[in-house]
C-alpha positions as CSV (number, residue, x, y, z in Angstrom):
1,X,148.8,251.1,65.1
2,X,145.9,253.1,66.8
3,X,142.5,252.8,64.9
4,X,139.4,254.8,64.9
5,X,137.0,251.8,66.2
6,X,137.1,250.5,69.0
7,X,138.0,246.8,69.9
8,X,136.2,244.3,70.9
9,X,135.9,240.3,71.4
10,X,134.0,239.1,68.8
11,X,131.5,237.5,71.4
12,X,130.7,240.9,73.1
13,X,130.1,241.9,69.6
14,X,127.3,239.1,69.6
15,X,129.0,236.5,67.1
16,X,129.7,233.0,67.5
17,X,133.0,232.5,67.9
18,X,132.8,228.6,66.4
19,X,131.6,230.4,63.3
20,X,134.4,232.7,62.8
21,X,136.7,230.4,63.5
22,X,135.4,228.2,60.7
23,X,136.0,231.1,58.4
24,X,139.3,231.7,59.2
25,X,139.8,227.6,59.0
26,X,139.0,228.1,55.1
27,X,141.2,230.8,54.6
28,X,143.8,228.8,56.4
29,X,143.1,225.9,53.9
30,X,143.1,228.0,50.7
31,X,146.9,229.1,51.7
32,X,148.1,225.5,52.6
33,X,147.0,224.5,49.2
34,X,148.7,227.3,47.7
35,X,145.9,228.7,46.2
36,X,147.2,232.3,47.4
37,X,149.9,233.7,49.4
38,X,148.1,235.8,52.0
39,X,145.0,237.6,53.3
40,X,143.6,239.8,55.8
41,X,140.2,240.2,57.1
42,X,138.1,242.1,59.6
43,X,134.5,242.5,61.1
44,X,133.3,245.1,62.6
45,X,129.6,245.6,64.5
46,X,127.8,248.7,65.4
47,X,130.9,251.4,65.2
48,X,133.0,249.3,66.9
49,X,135.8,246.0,65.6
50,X,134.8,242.5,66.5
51,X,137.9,240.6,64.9
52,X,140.7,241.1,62.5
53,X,143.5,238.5,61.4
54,X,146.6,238.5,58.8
55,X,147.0,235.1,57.2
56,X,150.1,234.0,55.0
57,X,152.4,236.2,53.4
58,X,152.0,239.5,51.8
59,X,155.2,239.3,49.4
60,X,156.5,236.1,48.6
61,X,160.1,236.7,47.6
62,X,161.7,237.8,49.6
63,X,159.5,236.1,51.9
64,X,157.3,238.9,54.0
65,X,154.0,238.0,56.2
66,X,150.9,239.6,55.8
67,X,151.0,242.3,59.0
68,X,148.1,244.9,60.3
69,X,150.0,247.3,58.5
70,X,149.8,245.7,55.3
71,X,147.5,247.5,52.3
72,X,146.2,245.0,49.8
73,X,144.8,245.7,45.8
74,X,141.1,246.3,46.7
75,X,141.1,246.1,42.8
76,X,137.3,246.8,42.2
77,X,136.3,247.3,45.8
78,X,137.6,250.8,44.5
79,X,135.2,251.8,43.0
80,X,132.9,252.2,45.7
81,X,135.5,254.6,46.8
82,X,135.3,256.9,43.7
83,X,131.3,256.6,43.7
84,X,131.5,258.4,46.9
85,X,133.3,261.5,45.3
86,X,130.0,261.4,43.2
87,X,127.8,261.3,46.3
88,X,130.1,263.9,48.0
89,X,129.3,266.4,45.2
90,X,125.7,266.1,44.9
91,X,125.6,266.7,48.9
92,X,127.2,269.9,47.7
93,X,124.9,270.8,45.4
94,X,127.5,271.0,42.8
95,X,126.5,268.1,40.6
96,X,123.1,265.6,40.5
97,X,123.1,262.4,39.8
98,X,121.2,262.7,36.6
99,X,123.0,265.6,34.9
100,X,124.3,264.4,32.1
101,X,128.0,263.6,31.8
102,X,129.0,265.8,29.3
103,X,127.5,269.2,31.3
104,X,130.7,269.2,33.1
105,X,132.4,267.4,30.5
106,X,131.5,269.3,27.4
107,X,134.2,266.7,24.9
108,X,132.5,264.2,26.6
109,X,129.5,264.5,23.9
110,X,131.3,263.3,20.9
111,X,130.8,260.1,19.3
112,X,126.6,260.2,20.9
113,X,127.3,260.2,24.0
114,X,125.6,263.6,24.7
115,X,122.9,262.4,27.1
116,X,124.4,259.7,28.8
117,X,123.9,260.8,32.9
118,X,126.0,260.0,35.6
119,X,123.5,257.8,37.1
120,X,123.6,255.8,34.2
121,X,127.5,255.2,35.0
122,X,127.1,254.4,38.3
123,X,124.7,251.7,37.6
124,X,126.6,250.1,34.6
125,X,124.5,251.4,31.9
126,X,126.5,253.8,30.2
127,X,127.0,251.5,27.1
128,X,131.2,251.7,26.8
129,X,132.2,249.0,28.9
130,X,134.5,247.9,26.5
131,X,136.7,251.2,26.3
132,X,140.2,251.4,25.8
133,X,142.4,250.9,28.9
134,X,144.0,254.2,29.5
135,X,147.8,254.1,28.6
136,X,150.1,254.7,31.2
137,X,151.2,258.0,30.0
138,X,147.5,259.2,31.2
139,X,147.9,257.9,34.5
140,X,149.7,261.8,35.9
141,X,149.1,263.6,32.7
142,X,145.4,264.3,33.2
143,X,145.0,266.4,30.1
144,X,145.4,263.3,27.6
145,X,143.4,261.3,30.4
146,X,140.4,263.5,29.2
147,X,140.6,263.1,25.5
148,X,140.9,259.3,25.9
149,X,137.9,259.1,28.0
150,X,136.3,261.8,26.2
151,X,136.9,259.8,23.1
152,X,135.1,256.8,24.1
153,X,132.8,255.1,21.5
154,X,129.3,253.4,22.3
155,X,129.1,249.9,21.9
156,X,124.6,250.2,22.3
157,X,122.2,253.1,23.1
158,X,123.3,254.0,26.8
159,X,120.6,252.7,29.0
160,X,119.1,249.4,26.8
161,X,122.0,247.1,28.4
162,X,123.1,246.4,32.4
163,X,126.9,244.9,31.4
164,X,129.7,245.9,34.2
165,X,131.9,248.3,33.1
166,X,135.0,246.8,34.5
167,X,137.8,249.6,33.3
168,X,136.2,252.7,31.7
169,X,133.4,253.7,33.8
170,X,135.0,255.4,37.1
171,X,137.4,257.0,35.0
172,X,134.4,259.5,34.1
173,X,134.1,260.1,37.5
174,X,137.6,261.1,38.2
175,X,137.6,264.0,35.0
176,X,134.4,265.1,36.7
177,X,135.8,265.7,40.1
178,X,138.3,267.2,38.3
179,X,136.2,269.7,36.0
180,X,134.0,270.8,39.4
181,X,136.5,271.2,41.9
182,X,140.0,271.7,40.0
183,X,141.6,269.4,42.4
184,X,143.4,265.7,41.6
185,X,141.1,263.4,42.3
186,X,143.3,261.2,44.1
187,X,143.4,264.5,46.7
188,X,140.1,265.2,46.9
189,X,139.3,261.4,47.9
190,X,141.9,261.7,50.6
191,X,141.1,265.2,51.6
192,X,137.2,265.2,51.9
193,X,136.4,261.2,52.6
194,X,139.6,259.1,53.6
195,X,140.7,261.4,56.3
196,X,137.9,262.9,57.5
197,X,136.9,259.3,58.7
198,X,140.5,258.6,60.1
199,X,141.9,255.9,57.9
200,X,144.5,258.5,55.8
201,X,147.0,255.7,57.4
202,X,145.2,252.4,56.3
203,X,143.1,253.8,53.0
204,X,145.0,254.9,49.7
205,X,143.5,256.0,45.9
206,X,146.6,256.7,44.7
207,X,149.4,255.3,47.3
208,X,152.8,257.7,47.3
209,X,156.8,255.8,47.2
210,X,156.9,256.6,50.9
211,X,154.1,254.1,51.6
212,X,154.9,251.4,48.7
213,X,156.5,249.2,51.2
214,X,153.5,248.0,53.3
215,X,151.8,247.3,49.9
216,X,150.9,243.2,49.5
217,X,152.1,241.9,46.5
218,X,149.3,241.0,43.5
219,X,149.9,237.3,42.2
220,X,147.9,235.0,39.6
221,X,148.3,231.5,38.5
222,X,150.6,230.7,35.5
223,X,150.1,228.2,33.1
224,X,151.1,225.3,35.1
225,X,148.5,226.9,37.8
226,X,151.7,228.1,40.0
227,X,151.4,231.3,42.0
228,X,153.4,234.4,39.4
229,X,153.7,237.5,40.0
230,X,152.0,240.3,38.2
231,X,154.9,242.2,36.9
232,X,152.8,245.1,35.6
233,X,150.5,245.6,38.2
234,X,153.5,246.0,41.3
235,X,155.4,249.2,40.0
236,X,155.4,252.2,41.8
237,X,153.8,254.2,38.9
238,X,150.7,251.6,38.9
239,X,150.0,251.5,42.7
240,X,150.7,255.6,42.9
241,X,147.7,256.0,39.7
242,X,145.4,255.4,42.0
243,X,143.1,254.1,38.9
244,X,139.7,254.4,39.9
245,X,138.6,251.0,38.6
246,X,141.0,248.9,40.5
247,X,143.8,251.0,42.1
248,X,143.4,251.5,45.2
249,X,145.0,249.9,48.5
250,X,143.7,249.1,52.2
251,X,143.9,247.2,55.1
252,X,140.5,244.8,55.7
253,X,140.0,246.7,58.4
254,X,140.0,250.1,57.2
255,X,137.1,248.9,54.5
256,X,135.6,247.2,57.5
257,X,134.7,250.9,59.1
258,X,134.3,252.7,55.8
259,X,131.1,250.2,55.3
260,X,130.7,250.9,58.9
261,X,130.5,254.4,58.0
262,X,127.7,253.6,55.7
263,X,125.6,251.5,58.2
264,X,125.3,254.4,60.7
265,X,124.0,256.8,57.7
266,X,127.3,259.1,57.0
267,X,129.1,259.0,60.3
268,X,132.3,257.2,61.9
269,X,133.7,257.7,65.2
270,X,131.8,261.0,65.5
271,X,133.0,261.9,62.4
272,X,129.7,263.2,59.7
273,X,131.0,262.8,56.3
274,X,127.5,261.8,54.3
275,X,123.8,262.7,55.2
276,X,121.9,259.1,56.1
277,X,119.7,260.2,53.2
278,X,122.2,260.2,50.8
279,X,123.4,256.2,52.1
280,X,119.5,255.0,51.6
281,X,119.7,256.4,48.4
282,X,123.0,255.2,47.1
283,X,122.0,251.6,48.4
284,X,119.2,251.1,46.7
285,X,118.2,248.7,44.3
286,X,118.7,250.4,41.0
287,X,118.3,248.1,38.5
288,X,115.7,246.0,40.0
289,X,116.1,241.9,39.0
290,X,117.7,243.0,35.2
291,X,120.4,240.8,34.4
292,X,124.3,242.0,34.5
293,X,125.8,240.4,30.8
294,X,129.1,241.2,32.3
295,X,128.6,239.3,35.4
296,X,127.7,235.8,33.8
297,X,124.2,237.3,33.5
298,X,123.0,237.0,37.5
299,X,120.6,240.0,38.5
300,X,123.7,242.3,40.4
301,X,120.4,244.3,42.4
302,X,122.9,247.8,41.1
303,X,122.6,250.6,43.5
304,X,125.1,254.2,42.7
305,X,127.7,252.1,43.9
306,X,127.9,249.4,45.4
307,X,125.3,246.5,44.8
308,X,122.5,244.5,47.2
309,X,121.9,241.4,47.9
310,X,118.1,241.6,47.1
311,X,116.1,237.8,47.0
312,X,117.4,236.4,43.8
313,X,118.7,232.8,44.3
314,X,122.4,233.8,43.6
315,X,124.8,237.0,43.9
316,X,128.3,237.0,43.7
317,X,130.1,237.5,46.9
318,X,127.4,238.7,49.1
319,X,126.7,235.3,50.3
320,X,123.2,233.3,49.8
321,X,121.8,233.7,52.7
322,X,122.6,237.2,53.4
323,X,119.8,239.7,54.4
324,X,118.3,240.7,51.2
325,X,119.8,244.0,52.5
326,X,123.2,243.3,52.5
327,X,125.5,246.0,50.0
328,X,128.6,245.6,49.1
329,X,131.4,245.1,46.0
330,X,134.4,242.5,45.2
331,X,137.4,243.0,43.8
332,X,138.4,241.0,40.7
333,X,139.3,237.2,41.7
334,X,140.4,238.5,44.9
335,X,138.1,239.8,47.6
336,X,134.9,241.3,48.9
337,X,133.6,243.9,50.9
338,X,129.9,244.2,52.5
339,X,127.5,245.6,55.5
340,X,124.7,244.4,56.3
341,X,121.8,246.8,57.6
342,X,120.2,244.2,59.2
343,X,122.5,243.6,61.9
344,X,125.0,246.4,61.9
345,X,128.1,244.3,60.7
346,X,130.4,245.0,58.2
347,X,132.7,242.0,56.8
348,X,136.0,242.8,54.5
349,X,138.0,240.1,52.7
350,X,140.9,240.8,50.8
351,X,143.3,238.5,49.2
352,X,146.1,238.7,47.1
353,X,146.6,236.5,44.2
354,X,143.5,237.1,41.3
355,X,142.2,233.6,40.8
356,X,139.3,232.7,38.0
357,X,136.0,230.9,38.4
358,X,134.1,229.0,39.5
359,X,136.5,228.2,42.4
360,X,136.8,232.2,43.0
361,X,133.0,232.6,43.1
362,X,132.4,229.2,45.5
363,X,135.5,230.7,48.0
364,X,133.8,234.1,48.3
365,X,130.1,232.3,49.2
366,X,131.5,229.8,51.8
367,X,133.8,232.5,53.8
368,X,130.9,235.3,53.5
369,X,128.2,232.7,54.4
370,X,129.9,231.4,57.7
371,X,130.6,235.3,58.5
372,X,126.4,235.5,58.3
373,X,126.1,232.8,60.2
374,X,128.3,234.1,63.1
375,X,125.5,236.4,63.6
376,X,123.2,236.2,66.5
């Protein structure tokens, strides 16, 4: 398949080899202990894609290998995705970022949520992150998705508490696209961000029947910690929602040069999508060293987005000694995503079985630290 970066050996690129190759010796490991079926990752430097590698199967019966064509569960790496609708909109001058959720969703109001603001969403502070799930029956009929949402309660005074809001919060988001632009969400993500930077074949939120085959199948450990299946989460109906918590699909390397996009303020391949203001913005360190209660209560650095590495002693995912720079997200038990302004690189790791900690934490700092140490 033809991508929009460039390819290069990771030594031109200016990374060790030895150190990559340590990376990919863990991944290797993880698999021959079974501790998931497959994985793809890929770096990319300074606009242009240093290494990318498939490892172990993408569907386990039948039997199927992880190929570049293969889309894996970003799960919350999503959401960084459907925070960028947000920061398309203010570029437009159609919404800010402190507006209050309920201008353009008036229902929104009820139960005192009146004055919550967007920003206060985007950095986890909105105070619902214990909402219902939305039923299925919401996932295409958008009219009961707002009432649900609309219908949230408060579980504290929006603002007084930094807990992730794993499910509800990106939701908002979606209804909000919706109100301003009277377009599906899962349309105006692939109209005005995935295909303008190229990867409309490698980046879905909301993935159609005709494309379900290249999907990697999700897997989690049963009881007797064997690999299962997650029968809910693999249906057609779930991977075409594009729920904008946890829904969407991609290759590594596709969320390789969407960060890439980031690093070079907006742009990819030529391609302007986002001003470099808005990225320093978005980036920034929201939330200063307040602990996350939903993240085992480590200081998550929250920009309107995606979050930093900043100088505390630990992050999740990020790795320890990343440049206090570093932004990025995970997905749940199952990956990470990050750039690193420092340097120009941009590191995606994407998994497919959702595995619990501490092991899950430890993988994710031993492969992103030996990725930060392949940089010279």
């Amino acid at each position: 398949m033809t991508f929009v970066l460039e390819t290069i050996a990771p030594s031109e690129a200016g990374f060790r080899v030895e150190q990559i190759e340590r990376m990919s010796k863990l991944i290797e490991t993880h698999i021959a202990e079974g501790r998931y079926p497959g994985a793809q990752v890929a770096l990319a430097r300074n606009g242009k894609l240093a290494f990318t590698r498939n490892y172990g199967l993408a569907r386990v019966a039948p039997s199927a290998p992880a190929k570049d064509d293969t889309v894996w569960r970003l799960y919350s790496n999503t959401k960084v995705l459907v925070a960028a609708s947000m920061w398309l909109l203010v570029e437009e001058g159609a919404i800010s970022f402190y507006d209050r959720v309920s201008d353009h969703l008036p229902e929104f109001a009820q139960h005192g949520k009146k004055d919550i603001t967007i920003a206060q969403v985007l950095t986890h502070q909105g105070g619902f992150p214990n909402a219902p799930v939305i039923v299925p029956e919401a996932w295409e009929d958008h009219q009961l998705l707002r009432r649900l949402v609309c219908d949230y309660t408060l579980e504290w005074t929006p603002g007084s508490r930094l807990f992730y809001h794993s499910y509800s919060a990106h939701w908002v988001f979606a209804l909000i696209v919706e109100a301003i632009t009277k377009m599906d969400f899962r349309a105006f993500l692939r109209q005005r961000l995935i295909e303008p930077l190229g990867l409309g074949d490698e980046m879905f939120v909301g993935i159609e029947e005709k494309d379900q085959h290249r999907c990697a199948e999700m897997y989690e450990p049963d009881r007797d910690g064997k690999t299962a299946l997650i029968e809910a989460e693999n249906t057609v109906a779930y991977r075409r929602a594009g729920i904008p918590s946890g829904g969407g699909f991609a290759t590594a390397r596709a969320m390789a040069a969407f960060y890439q996009m980031m690093l070079a303020g907006g742009t990819l391949n030529g391609k302007r999508v986002l001003s470099p203001r808005m990225i320093q913005y978005v980036t920034r360190n929201f939330t200063g060293e307040r602990l996350d209660n939903g993240m085992g209560d480590i200081a998550m650095h929250r920009g309107l987005g995606p979050h930093s590495r900043g100088e505390s002693e630990i992050i999740r995912g990020l790795g320890s000694i990343a440049s206090p720079r570093t932004f990025g997200h995970g997905g749940v038990g199952s990956s990470y995503c990050w750039a690193d302004p420092d340097s120009g690189v941009s590191f995606a790791y994407i998994s497919n079985s959702k595995l619990p900690d501490p092991w899950h934490s430890r993988r994710l700092e031993l492969i992103s630290n030996c990725v930060h140490a392949a940089i010279v």
